[in-house]
C-alpha positions in Angstrom: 64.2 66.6 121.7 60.8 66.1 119.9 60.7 66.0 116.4 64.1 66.6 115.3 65.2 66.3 111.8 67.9 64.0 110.8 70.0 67.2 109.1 70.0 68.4 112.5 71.3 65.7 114.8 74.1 65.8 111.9 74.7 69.3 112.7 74.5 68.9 116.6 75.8 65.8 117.1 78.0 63.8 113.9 80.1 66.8 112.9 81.2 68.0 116.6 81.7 63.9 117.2 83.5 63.7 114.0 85.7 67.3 114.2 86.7 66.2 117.8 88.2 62.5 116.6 89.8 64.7 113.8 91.1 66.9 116.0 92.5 64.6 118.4 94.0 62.8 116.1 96.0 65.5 114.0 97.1 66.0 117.9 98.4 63.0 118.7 98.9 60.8 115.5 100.6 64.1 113.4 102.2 66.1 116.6 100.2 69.5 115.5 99.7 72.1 117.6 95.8 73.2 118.6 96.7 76.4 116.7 97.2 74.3 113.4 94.5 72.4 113.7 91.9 75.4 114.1 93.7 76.1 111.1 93.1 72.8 109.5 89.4 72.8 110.6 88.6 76.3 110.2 87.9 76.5 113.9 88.6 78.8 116.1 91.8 77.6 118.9 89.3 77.3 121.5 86.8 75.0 119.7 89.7 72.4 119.4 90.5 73.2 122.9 86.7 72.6 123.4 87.2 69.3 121.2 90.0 67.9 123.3 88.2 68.5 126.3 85.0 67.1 125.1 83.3 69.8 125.9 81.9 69.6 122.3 81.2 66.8 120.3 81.2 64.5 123.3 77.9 62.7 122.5 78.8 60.1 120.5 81.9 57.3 120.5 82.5 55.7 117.3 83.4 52.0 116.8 87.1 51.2 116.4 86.1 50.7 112.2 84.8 54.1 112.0 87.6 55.4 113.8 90.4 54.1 111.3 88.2 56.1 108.8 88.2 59.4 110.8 92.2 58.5 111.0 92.6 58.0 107.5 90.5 61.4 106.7 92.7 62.8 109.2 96.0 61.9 107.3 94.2 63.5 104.2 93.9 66.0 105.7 97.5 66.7 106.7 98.4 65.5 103.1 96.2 68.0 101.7 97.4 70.5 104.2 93.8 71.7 105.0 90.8 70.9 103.0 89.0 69.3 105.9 85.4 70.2 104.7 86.2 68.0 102.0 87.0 65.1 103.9 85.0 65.7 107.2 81.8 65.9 104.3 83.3 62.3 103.0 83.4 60.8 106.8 79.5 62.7 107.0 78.4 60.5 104.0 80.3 57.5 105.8 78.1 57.6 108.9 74.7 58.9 106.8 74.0 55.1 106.5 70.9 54.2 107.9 72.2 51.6 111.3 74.7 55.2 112.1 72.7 58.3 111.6 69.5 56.3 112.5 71.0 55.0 115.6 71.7 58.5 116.8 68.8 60.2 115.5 66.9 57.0 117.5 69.3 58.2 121.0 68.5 62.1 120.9 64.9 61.5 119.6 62.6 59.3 121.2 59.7 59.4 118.7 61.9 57.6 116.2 60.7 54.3 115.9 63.0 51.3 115.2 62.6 50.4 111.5 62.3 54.3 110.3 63.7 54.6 107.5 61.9 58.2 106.5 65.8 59.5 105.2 66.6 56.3 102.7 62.6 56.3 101.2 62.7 57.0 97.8 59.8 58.7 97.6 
């Protein structure tokens, strides 16, 4: 992948990561069906199926720290019953610091150059 934006790998890469962490965890941690959580999501049932295969979103593993976020957003969630653009764009600004989203953009993208810091620039 040549020249990819940084909106992009965030689109390809961190929200199918993050909505199949969600997923799994309204599964296991809240006993929902897959039915409820395309609900939740705003998926269809065979994305989350797709999710819990990792047939989507299975490019990227998150460190056990980011994960107790992506559990906690996931408890919002349930709380909130639904609302998970709200807290799936909260765990997006989470992992938009520059060692997360650089680090992948750096894995899918192998112009990027270590030290880039093109996104965080205030210019």
């Amino acid at each position: 992948m040549k020249n990819t934006m940084p909106q992009e790998i965030e689109v390809w890469y961190l929200i199918p990561a993050l909505r199949r962490e969600i997923a799994k965890s309204l599964i296991k941690r809240h006993n929902l069906s897959q039915r409820k959580v395309a609900d939740l999501l705003g998926v269809t049932e065979a994305a989350v199926s797709h999710y819990l295969s990792s047939k989507r979103g299975a490019g990227l593993v998150f460190p056990k720290n980011y994960t107790k976020e992506i559990a906690k957003a996931s408890n919002r969630i349930v709380k909130d019953n639904g609302n998970a653009i709200k807290h799936l764009y909260d765990l997006c600004k989470i992992f938009k610091k520059p060692s997360i989203i650089c680090y992948i953009h750096r894995k899918y993208d192998k112009n990027i150059k270590r030290g880039c810091n093109i996104c965080f620039s205030k210019n």
